[in-house]
N, C-alpha and C positions, 0 to 999 in steps of 0.2 A: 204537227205544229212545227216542230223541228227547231229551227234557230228564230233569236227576238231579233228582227231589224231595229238598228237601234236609232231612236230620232235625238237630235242633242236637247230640242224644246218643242213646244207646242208650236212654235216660231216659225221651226223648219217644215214642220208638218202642212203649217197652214200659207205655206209661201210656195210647197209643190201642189198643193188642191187648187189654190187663186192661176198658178203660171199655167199648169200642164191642161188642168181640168177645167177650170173656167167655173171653179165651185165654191156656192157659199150653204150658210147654214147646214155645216157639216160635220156639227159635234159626232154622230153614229157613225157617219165615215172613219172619222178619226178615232173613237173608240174602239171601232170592227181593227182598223189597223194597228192599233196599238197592245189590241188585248190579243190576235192571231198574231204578233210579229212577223205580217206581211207589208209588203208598200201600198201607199196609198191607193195606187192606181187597181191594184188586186181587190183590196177593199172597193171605192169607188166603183167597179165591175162588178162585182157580189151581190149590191145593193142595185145595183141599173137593171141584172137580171133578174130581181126579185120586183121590178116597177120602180124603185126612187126616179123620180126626175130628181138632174142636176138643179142644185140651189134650193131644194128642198125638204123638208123634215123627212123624220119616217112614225110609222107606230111601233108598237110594240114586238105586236105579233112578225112584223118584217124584222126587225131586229132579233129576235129567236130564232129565226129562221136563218139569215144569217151569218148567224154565228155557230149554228148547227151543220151550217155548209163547211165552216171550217174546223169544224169535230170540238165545239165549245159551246155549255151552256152554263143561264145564270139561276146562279142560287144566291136566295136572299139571305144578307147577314141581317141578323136584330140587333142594328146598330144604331146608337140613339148619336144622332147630329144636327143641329137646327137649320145651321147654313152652309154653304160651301167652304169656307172657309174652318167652322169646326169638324168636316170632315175629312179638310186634309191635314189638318192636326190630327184627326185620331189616327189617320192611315201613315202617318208618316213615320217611316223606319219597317212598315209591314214589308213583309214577301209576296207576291203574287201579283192578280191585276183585281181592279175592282173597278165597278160602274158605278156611281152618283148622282144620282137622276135628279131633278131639280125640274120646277114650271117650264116646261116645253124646254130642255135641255137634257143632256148628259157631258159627264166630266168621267174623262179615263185616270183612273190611278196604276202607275206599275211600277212593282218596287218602290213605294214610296213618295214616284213623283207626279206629279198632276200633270197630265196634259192637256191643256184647258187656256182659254182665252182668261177665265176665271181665277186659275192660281192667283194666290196671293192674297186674298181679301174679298172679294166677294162674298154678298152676305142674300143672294138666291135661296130661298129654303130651301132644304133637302125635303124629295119624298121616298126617297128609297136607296137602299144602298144591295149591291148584288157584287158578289164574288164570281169571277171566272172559271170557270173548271172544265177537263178536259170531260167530255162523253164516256160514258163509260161503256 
């Protein structure tokens, strides 16, 4: 894993997916990217050669996958949060990265801060929340 590339917002993340890559619906891009602290374009690559087409979701099992390619898998926390929004209250001031999976979405937490179109208010149910961690 090595070093976190550091993004300043979701902002910046989502201004090199639209320029460079020509990419939308790219919450797991930007999750893969944020939770391996690689750049976008590593991530975006990762997913192209596991099948993502640009501009579109993924499932699950590609996302496992991966993120196994970057020596990272998820484990579930039993973490009780209704919406996007109460779960980045609970997350906020944690260490680590977390996933926030939501109705056809996810929301990257690291260190505490949401990299997310969503930060801030959104009220998306949560269905799952997963912890980052390295392979063992």
């Amino acid at each position: 894993m090595g070093y976190f590339m550091r993004y300043e917002s979701y902002e910046a993340v989502r201004d090199i997916a639209v320029k460079y890559y020509k990419d939308g619906n790219m919450c797991t891009v930007v999750a893969l990217a944020v939770a391996a602290g690689c750049g976008y374009g590593k991530a975006f690559h990762t997913y192209r050669r596991l099948g993502r087409r640009t501009g579109c979701g993924t499932w699950m099992p590609m996302q496992k996958n991966a993120f196994a390619e970057h020596g990272l898998m998820l484990q579930r926390v039993p973490a009780e949060a209704a919406t996007l929004v109460t779960a980045e209250r609970l997350l906020k001031g944690t260490q680590g990265t977390f996933l926030v999976y939501s109705r056809g979405h996810v929301s990257a937490v690291h260190n505490g801060t949401m990299y997310d179109w969503a930060a801030g208010g959104s009220r998306k149910r949560v269905t799952a929340i997963f912890r980052v961690i390295p392979k063992a």
